[in-house]
Biotite code that builds the C-alpha atoms (Angstrom):
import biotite.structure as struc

atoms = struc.array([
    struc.Atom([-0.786, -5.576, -16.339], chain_id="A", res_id=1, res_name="UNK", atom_name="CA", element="C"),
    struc.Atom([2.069, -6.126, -14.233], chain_id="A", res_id=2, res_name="UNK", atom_name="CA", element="C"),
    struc.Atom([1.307, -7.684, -10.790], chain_id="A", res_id=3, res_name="UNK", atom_name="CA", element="C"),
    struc.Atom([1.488, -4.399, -8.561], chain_id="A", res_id=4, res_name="UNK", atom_name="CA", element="C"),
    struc.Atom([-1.287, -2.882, -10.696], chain_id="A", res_id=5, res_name="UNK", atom_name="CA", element="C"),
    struc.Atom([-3.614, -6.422, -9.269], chain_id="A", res_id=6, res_name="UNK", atom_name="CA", element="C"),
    struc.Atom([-2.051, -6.659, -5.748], chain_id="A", res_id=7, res_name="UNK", atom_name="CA", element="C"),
    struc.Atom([-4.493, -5.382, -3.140], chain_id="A", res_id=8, res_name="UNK", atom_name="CA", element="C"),
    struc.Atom([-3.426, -2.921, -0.016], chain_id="A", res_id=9, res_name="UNK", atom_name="CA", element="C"),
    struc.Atom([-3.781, -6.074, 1.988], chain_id="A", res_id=10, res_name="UNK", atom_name="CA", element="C"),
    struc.Atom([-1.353, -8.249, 0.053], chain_id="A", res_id=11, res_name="UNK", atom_name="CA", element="C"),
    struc.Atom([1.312, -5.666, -0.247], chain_id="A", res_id=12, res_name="UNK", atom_name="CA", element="C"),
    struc.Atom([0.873, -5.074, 3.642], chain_id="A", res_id=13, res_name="UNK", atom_name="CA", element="C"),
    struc.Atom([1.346, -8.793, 4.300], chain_id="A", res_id=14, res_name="UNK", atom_name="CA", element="C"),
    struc.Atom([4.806, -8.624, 1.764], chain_id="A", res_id=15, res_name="UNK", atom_name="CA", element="C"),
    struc.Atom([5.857, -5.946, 3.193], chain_id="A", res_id=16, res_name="UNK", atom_name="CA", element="C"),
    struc.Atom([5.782, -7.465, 7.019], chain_id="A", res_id=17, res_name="UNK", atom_name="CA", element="C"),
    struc.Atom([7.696, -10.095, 5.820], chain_id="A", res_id=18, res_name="UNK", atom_name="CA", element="C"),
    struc.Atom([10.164, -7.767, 4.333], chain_id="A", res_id=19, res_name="UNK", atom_name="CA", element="C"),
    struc.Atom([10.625, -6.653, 7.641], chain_id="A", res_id=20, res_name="UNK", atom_name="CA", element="C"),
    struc.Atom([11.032, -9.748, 9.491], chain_id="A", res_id=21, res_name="UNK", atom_name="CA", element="C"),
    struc.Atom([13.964, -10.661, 6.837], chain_id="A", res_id=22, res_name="UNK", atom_name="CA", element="C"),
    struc.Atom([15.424, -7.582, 7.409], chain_id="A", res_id=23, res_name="UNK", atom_name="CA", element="C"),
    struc.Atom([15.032, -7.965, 11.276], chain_id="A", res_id=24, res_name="UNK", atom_name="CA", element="C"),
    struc.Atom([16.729, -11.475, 11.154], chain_id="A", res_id=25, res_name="UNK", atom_name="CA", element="C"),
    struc.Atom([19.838, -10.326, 10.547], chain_id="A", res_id=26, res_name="UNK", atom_name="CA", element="C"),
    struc.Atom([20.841, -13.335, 8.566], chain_id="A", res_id=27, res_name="UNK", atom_name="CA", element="C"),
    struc.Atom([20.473, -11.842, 5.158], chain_id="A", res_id=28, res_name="UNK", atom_name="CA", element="C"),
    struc.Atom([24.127, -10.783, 3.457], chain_id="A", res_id=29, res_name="UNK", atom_name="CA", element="C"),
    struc.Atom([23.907, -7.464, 2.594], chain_id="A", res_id=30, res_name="UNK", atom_name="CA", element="C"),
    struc.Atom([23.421, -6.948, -0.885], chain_id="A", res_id=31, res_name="UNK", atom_name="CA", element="C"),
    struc.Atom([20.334, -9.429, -0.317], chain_id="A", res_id=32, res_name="UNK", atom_name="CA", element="C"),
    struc.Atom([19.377, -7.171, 2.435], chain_id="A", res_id=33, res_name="UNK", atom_name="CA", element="C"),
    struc.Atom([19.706, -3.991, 0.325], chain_id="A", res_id=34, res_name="UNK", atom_name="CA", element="C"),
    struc.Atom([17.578, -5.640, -2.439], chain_id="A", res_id=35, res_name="UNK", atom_name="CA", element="C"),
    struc.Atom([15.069, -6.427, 0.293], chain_id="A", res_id=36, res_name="UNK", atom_name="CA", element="C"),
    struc.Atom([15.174, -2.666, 1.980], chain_id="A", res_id=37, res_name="UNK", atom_name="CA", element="C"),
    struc.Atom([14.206, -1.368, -1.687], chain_id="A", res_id=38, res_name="UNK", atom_name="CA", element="C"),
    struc.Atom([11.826, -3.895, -2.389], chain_id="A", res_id=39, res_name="UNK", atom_name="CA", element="C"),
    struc.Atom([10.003, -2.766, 0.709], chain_id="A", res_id=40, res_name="UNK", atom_name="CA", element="C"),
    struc.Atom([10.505, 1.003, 0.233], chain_id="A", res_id=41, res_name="UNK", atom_name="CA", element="C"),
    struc.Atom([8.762, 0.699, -3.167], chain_id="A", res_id=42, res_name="UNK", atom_name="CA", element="C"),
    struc.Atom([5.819, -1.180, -1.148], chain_id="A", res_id=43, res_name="UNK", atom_name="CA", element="C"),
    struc.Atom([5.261, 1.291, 1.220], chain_id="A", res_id=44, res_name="UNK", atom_name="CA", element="C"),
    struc.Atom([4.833, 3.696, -1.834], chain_id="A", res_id=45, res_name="UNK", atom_name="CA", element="C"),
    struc.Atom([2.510, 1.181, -3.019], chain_id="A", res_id=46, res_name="UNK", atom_name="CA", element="C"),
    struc.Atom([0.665, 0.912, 0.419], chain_id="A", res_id=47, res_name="UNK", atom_name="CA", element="C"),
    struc.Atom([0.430, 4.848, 0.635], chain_id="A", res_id=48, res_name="UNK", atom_name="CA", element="C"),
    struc.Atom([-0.771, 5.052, -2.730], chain_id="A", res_id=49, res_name="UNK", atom_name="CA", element="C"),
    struc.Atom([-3.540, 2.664, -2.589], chain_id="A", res_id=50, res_name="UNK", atom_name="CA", element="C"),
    struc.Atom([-4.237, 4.501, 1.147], chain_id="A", res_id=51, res_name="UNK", atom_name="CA", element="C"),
    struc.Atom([-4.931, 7.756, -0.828], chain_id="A", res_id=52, res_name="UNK", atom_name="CA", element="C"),
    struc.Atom([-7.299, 5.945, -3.700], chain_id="A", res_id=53, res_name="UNK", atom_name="CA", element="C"),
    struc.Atom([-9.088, 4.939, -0.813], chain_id="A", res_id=54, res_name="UNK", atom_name="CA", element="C"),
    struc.Atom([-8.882, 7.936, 0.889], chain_id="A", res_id=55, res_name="UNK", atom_name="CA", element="C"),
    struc.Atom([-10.347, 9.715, -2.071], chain_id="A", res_id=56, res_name="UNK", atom_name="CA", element="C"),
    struc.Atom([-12.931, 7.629, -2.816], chain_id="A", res_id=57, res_name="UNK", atom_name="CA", element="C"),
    struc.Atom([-14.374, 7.827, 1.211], chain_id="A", res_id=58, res_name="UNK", atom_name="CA", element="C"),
    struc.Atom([-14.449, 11.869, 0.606], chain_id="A", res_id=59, res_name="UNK", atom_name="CA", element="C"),
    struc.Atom([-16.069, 11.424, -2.723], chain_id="A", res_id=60, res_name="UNK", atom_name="CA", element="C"),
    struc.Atom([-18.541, 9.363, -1.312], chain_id="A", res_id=61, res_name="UNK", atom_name="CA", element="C"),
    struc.Atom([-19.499, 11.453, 2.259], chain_id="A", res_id=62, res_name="UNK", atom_name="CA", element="C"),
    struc.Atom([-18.994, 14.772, -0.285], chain_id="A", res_id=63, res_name="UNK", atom_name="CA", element="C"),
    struc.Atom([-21.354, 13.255, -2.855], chain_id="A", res_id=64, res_name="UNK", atom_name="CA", element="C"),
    struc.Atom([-25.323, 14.978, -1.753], chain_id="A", res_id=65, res_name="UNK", atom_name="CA", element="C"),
    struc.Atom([-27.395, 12.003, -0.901], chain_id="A", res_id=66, res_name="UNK", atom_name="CA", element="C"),
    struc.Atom([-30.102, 11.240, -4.027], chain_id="A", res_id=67, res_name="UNK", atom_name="CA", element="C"),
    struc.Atom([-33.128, 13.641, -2.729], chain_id="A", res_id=68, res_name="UNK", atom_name="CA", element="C"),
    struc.Atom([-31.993, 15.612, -0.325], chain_id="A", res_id=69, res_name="UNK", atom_name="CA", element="C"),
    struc.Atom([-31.193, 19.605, -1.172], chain_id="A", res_id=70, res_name="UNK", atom_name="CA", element="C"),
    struc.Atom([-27.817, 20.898, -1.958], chain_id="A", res_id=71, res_name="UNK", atom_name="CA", element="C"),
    struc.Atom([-27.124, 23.412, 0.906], chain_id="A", res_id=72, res_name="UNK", atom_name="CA", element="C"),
])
């Protein structure tokens, strides 16, 4: 299992707000910076995925009838 597969939404969040302030610094040379840029584009993928599994799983759960209740 590689370590994107284990690293919560709030973990990559946190990386990828550092990414930023890096980038914001201004003090990275620039092929540092453009490994840094596309480090942090493939987090925000990750964020936006792991946004949508949670997503799903919310509408799963208020779609889901409630144990007793009739299916209208």
């Amino acid at each position: 299992m590689s370590d994107t597969e284990n690293r919560t939404f709030e973990v990559a969040l946190q990386e990828l707000e550092e990414h930023v302030r890096r980038l914001d610094s201004g003090e990275l040379p620039l092929e540092e910076s453009l490994q840094t840029f596309e480090s942090g584009v493939k987090l925000v993928r990750e964020c936006s995925e792991l946004l949508d599994g949670a997503e799903q799983r919310i509408t799963e759960l208020t779609d889901a009838p409630i144990e007793g209740e009739a299916k209208s």
